[in-house]
C-alpha positions as CSV (number, residue, x, y, z in Angstrom):
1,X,0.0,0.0,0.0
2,X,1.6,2.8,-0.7
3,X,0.5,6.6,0.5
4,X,0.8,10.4,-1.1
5,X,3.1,12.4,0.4
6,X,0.4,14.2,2.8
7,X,-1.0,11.1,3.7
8,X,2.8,10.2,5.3
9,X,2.5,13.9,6.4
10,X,-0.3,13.3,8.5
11,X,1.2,10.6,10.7
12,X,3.4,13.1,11.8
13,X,0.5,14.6,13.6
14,X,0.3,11.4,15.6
15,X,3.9,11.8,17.2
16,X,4.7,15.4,17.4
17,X,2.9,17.0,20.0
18,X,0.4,20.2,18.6
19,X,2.7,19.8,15.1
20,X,1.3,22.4,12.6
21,X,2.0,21.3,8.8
22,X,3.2,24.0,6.6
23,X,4.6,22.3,3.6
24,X,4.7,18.4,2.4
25,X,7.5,16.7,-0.5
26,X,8.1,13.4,-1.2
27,X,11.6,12.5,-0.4
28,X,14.0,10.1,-1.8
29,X,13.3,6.4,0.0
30,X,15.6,2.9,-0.4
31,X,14.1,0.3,-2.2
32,X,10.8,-1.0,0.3
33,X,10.1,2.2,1.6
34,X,8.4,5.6,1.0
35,X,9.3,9.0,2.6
36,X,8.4,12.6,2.6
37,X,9.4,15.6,4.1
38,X,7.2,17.9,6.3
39,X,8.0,21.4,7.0
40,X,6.0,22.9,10.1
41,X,4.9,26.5,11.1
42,X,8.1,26.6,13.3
43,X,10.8,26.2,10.5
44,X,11.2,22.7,11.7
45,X,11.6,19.6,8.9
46,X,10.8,16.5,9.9
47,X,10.8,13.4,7.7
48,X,8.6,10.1,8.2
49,X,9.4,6.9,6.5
50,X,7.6,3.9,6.1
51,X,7.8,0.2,5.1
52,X,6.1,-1.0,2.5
53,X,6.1,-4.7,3.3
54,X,6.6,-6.9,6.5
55,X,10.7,-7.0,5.4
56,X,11.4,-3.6,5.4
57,X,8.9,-2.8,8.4
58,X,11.3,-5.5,10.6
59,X,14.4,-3.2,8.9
60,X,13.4,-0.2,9.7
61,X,12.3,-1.2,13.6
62,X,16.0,-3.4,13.6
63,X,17.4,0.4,12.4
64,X,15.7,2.3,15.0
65,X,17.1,-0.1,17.7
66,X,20.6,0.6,16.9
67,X,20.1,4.2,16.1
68,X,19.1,3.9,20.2
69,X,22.0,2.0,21.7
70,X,24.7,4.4,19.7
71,X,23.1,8.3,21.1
72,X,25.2,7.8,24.0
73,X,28.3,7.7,21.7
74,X,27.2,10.9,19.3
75,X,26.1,12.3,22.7
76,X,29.3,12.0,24.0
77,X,31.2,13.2,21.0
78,X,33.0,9.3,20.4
79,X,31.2,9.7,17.0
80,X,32.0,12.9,15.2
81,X,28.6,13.3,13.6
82,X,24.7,12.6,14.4
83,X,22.4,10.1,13.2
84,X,18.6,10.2,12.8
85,X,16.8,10.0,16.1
86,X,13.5,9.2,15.9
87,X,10.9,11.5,17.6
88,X,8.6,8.7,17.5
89,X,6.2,6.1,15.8
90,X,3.0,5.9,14.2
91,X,1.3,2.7,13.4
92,X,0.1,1.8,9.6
93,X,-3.5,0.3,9.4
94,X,-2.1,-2.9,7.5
95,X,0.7,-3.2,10.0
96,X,3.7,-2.2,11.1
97,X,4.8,1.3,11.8
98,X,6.2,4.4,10.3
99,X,9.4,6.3,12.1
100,X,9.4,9.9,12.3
101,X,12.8,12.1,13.1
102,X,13.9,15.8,12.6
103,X,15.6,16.1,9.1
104,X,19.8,16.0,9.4
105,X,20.6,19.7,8.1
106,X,23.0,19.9,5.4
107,X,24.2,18.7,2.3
108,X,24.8,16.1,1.0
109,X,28.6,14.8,0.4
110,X,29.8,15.4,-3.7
111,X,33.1,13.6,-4.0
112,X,34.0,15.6,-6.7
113,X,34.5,17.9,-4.5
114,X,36.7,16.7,-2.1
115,X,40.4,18.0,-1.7
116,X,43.5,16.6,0.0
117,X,44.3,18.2,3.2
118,X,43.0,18.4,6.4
119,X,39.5,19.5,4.8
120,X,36.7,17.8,4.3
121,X,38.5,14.5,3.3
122,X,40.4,14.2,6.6
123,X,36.6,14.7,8.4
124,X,35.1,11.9,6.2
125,X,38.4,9.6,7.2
126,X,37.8,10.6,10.6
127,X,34.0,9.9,10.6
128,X,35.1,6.3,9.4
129,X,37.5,5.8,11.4
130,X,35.5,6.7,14.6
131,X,32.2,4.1,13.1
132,X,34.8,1.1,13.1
133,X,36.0,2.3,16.6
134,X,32.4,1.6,17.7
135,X,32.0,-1.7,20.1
136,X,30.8,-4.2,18.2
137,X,29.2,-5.6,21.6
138,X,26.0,-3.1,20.4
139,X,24.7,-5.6,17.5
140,X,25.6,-8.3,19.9
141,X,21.6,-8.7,20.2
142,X,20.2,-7.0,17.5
143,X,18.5,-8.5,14.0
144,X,21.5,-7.0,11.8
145,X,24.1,-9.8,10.7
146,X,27.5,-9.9,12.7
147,X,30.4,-11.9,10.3
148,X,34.0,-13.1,11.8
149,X,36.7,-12.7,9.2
150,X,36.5,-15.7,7.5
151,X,32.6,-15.7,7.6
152,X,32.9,-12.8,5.5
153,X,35.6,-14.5,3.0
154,X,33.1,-17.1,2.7
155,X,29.9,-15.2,2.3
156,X,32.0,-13.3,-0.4
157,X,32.9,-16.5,-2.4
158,X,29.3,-17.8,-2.3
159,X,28.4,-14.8,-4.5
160,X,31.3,-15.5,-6.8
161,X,30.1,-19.4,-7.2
162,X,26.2,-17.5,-8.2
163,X,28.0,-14.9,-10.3
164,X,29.8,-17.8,-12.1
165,X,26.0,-19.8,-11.7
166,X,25.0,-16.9,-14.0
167,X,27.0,-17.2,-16.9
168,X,27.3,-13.2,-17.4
169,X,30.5,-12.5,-15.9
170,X,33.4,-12.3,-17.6
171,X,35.7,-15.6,-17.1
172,X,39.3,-13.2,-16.4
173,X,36.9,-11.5,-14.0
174,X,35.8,-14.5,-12.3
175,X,39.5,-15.8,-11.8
176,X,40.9,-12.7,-11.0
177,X,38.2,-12.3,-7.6
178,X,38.5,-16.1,-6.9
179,X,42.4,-15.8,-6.8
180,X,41.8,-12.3,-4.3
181,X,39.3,-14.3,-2.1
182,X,41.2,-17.3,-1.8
183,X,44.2,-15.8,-1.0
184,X,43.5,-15.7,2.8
185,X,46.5,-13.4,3.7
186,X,44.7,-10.8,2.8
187,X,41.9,-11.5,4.8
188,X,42.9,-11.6,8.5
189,X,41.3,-8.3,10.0
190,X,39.4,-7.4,13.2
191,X,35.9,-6.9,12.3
192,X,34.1,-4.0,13.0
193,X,30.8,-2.2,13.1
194,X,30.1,-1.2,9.5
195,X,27.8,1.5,7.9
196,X,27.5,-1.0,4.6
197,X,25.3,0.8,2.2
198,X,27.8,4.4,2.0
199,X,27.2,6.4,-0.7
200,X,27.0,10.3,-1.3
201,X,23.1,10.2,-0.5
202,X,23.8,9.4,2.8
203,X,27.0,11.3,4.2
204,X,25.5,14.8,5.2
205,X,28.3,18.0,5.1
206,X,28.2,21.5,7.1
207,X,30.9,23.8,6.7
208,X,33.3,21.3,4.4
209,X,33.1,18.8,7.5
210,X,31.1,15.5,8.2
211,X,27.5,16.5,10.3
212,X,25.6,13.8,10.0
213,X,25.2,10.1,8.2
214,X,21.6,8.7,7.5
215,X,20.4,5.4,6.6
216,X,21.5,3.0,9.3
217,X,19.1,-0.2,7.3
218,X,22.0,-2.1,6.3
219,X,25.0,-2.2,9.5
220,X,26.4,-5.2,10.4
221,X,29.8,-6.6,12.1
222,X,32.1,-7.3,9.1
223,X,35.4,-5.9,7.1
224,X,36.0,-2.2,7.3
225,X,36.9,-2.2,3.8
226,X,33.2,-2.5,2.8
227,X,32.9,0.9,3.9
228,X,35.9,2.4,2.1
229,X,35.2,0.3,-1.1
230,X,33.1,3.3,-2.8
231,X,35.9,5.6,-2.1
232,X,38.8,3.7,-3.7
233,X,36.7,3.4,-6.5
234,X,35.1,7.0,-6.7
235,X,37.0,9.8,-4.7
236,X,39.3,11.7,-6.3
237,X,42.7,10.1,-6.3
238,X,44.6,12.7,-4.2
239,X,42.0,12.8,-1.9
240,X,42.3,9.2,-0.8
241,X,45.3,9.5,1.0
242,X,43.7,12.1,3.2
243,X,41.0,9.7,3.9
244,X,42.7,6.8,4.8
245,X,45.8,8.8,6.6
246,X,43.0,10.7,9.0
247,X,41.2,6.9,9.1
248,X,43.5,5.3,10.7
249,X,45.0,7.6,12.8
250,X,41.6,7.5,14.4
251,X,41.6,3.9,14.5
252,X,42.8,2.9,17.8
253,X,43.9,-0.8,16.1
254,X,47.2,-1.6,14.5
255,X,47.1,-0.5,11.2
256,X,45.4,-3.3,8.5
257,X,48.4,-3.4,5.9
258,X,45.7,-4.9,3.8
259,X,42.6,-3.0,3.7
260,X,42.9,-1.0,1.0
261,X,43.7,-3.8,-1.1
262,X,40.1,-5.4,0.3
263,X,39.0,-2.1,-0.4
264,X,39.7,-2.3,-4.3
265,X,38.3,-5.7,-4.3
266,X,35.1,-4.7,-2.9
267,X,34.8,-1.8,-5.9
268,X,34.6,-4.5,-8.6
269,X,32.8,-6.7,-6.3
270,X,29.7,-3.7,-6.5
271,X,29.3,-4.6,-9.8
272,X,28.9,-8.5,-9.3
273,X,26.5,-7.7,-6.6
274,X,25.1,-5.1,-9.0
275,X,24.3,-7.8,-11.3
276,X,23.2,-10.4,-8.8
277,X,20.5,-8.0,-7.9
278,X,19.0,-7.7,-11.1
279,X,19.1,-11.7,-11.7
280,X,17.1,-12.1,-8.7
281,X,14.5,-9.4,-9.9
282,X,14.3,-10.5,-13.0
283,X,15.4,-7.0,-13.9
284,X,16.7,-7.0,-17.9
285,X,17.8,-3.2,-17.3
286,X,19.9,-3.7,-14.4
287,X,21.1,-7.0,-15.7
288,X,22.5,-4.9,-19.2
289,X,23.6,-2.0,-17.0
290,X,25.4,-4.5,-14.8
291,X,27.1,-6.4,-18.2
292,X,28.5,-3.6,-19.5
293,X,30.0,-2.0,-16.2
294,X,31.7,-5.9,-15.9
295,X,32.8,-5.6,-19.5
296,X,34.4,-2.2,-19.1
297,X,35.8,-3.3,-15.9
298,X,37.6,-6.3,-17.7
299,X,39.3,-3.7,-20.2
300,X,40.6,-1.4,-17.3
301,X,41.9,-4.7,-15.2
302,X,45.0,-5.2,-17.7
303,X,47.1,-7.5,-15.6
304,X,47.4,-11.3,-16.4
305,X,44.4,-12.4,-13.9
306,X,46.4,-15.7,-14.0
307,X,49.1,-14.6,-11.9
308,X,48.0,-10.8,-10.9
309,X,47.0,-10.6,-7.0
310,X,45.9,-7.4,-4.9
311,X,48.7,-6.6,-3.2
312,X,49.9,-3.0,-1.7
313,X,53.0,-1.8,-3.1
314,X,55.4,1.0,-0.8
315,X,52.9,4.0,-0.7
316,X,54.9,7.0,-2.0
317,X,54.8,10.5,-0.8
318,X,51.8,12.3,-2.6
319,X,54.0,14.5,-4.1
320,X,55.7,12.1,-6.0
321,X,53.4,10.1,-7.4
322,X,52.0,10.5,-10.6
323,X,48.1,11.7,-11.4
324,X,47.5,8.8,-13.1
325,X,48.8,6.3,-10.5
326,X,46.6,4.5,-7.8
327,X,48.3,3.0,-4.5
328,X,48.0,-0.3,-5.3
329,X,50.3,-2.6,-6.8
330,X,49.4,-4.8,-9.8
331,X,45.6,-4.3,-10.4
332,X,46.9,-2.6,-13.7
333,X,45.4,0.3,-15.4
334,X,42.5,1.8,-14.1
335,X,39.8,3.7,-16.5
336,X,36.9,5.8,-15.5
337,X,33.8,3.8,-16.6
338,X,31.0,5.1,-18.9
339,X,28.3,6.3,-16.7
340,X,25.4,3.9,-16.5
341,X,21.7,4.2,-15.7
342,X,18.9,2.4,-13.7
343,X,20.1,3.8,-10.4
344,X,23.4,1.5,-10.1
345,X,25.7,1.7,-7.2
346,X,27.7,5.1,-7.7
347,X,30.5,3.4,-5.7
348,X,30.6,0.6,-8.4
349,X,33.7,0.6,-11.2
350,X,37.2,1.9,-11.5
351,X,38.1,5.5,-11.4
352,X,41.1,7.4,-12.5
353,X,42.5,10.3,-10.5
354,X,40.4,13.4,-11.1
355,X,42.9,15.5,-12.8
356,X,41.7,19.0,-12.1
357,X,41.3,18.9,-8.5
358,X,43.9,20.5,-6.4
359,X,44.8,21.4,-3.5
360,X,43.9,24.7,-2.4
361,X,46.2,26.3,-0.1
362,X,44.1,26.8,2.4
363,X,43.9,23.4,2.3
364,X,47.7,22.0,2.8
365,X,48.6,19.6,5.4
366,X,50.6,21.7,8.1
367,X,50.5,25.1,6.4
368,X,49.2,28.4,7.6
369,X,47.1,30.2,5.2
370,X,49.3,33.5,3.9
371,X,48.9,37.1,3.0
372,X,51.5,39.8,2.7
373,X,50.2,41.5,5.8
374,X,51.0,37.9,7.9
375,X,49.0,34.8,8.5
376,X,45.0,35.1,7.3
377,X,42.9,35.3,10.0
378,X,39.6,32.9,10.7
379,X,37.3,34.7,9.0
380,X,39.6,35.3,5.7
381,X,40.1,31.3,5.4
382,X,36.3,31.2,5.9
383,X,35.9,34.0,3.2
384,X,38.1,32.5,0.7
385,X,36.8,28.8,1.4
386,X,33.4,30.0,-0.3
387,X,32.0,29.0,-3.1
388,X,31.1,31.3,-6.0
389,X,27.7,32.0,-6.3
390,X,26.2,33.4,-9.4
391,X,24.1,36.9,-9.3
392,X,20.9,35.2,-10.6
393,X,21.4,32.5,-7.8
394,X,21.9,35.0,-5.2
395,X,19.5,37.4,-5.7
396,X,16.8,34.0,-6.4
397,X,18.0,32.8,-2.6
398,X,17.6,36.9,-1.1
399,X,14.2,37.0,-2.6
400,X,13.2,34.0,-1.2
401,X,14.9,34.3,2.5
402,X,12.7,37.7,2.7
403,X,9.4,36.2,1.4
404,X,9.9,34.1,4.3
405,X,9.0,30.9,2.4
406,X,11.6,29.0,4.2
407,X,14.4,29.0,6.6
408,X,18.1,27.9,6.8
409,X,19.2,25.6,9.3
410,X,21.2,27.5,12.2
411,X,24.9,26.7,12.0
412,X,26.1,28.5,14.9
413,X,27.8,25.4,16.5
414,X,29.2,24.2,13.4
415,X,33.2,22.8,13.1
416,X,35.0,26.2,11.9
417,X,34.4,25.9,8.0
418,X,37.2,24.0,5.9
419,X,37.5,23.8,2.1
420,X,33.6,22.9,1.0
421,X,32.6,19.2,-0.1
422,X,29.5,20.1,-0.2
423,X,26.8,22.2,-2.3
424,X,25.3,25.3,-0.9
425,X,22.6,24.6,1.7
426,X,19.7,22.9,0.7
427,X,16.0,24.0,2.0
428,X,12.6,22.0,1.4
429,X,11.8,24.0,-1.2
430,X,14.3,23.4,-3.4
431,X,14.4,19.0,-2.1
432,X,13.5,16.8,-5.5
433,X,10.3,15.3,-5.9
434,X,11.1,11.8,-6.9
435,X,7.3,11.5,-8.0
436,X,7.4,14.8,-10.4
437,X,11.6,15.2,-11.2
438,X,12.6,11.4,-10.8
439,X,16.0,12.9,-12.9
440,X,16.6,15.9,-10.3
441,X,19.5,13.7,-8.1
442,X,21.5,13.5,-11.3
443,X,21.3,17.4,-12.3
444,X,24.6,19.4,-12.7
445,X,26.7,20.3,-9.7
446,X,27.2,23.7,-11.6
447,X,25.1,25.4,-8.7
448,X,27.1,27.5,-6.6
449,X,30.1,27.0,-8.6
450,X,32.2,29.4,-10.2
């Protein structure tokens, strides 16, 4: 059964006290569940979600456990960033109930965006590293999977036997994944608490740093590298060193020599899954979408799969270290893939370095920001860490922040601003409607850019 967007909006009467509905959108909702937003007379957003079967109702009420039993750690600042917490439920006349919890202000995360430094990449390392530093003792008793080491090998090998099962993926493919997985050096680590569905959708940025992640459905206890996977495969290049430098140094275990090797694996290892997804839906667009990303992905892996391995080479300083090169040792060449459709994993594929991006100077590792009048003050970093906005833009968003149609969310007690990975702030106004603009995720990032 599913509802209109007002009809969602109304079961946020049933939880927040003398709630008065200004504005209702649809919002963007994972596969077996529908969302809106709801904007009341005080400025406030709120979004409800609900299941729209008896799996994702038992999801979203496994979710909502854990999003309890970890506010004592974004409480007391062990995690760097807050999480949904629900204001309350409302129960669905066929069953179940719906969760409703104040929107996470900001924006969300454009990898494109990121820099090296101790900007916004360091804060997303950090925000990783500090998740995997969570006890695993809190999904001890909960519904959401918990995987030793070599559970996780196994459950990874089981997919390449249905892969193979398939007949769709490539056979260099197939012997270059069963040579990582069997290779069991590479898979002694301490597993952890892990986000597992990580994409740009779900990382939230205020001020260039790490506010908030969403969409808890999918944690389990399993290999850190799952988590990292979509940025080996997507960040820019000479941002992933900032990541995984500022990951581990929050990581309070020895370093794991091999996790960005597990990392890489686990970017091809989308696109299997990728495919997997559509055999078991039946799903002939997927299933193309997936084929092609696996044959692209056999033309960027160049090595001889008969004897090529994933195996880290001697990390060399950044500086040295051509734009073209990636950190690991022989996976061979690695292309860019074509972009695909059907709503496939954006963490799925190889990427090349992203060329253009560099390093602002605000933005070096252990440098002070300079003028000729002596070292720029607070509020000239903050200044020159802007965006460009365009006159049409600003004078739409002056227009409309008089009108009073909507309001910003208060950043007073944000981080002190860093280089921006993130767009300018988003209000409901301005939020897609999946129902009316399914395309509006995938429109340019030109905004607010100069």
């Amino acid at each position: 059964m599913q509802r209109s967007h007002l009809a969602l909006a109304a079961l946020a009467t049933v939880v927040v006290p003398r709630i008065d509905i200004y504005q209702a959108r649809p919002a963007p909702a994972a596969e077996g569940f529908e969302a809106a937003y709801v904007l009341d007379s005080q400025s406030r957003t709120w979004i409800v979600r609900a299941p729209l079967n008896p799996t994702a109702g038992a999801s979203l009420e496994a979710e909502a456990a854990f999003l309890r039993s970890i506010e004592r750690h974004v409480d007391s600042g062990a995690l760097p960033f807050v999480t949904p917490r629900p204001a309350g439920f409302a129960p669905l006349i066929e069953g179940g109930r719906a969760m409703v919890y104040p929107h996470l202000p900001g924006n969300q995360l454009r990898l494109e965006r990121l820099r090296p430094g101790p900007g916004a990449a360091a804060s997303l390392g950090r925000a990783l590293g500090a998740l995997h530093s969570l006890p695993t003792s809190i999904l001890e008793d909960s519904a959401f999977p918990t995987y030793t080491a070599e559970q996780y090998r196994e459950r990874k090998l089981a997919e390449l036997d249905e892969g193979a099962a398939s007949g769709l993926v490539p056979v260099t493919l197939l012997r270059r994944w069963e040579k990582a997985l069997e290779n069991v050096v590479l898979w002694k680590f301490m597993p952890v608490v892990t986000h597992t569905n990580l994409s740009e959708d779900c990382v939230i940025m205020a001020h260039g740093q790490v506010s908030a992640i969403a969409d808890w459905s999918s944690v389990q206890v399993g290999d850190p590298a799952e988590d990292l996977a979509w940025l080996v495969a997507a960040a820019p290049m000479d941002s992933v060193d900032s990541i995984f430098e500022a990951y581990q140094m929050r990581r309070a275990e020895a370093l794991d020599k091999h996790l960005i090797d597990r990392a890489l694996l686990g970017s091809e290892l989308a696109v299997l899954k990728w495919l997997l997804h559509g055999v078991h839906d039946n799903n002939a667009e997927i299933i193309d979408d997936a084929t092609a990303m696996l044959n692209d992905l056999v033309e960027a892996t160049t090595q001889d799969t008969s004897t090529g391995s994933f195996t880290v080479t001697t990390m060399p300083a950044p500086v040295d270290r051509a734009p073209s090169e990636r950190i690991i040792g022989d996976t061979g060449a690695l292309e860019k893939p074509t972009s695909t459709s059907g709503g496939s994993p954006a963490s799925a594929g190889i990427t090349t370095a992203d060329e253009s991006a560099a390093s602002p100077s605000t933005a070096r590792s252990g440098s002070v920001p300079m003028t000729p009048d002596g070292p720029m003050s607070n509020e000239e970093v903050w200044t020159a860490a802007q965006p460009v906005v365009s006159t049409d833009d600003s004078e739409e968003l002056r227009l409309a922040l008089e009108s009073g149609e909507f309001a910003l969310p208060d950043y007073e007690r944000a981080t002190p601003p860093m280089p921006y990975a993130d767009a300018q702030t988003e209000v409901l106004s301005a939020l897609p409607d999946p129902e009316t603009d399914p395309d509006e995720s995938q429109r340019s990032d030109s905004d607010g850019e100069g």
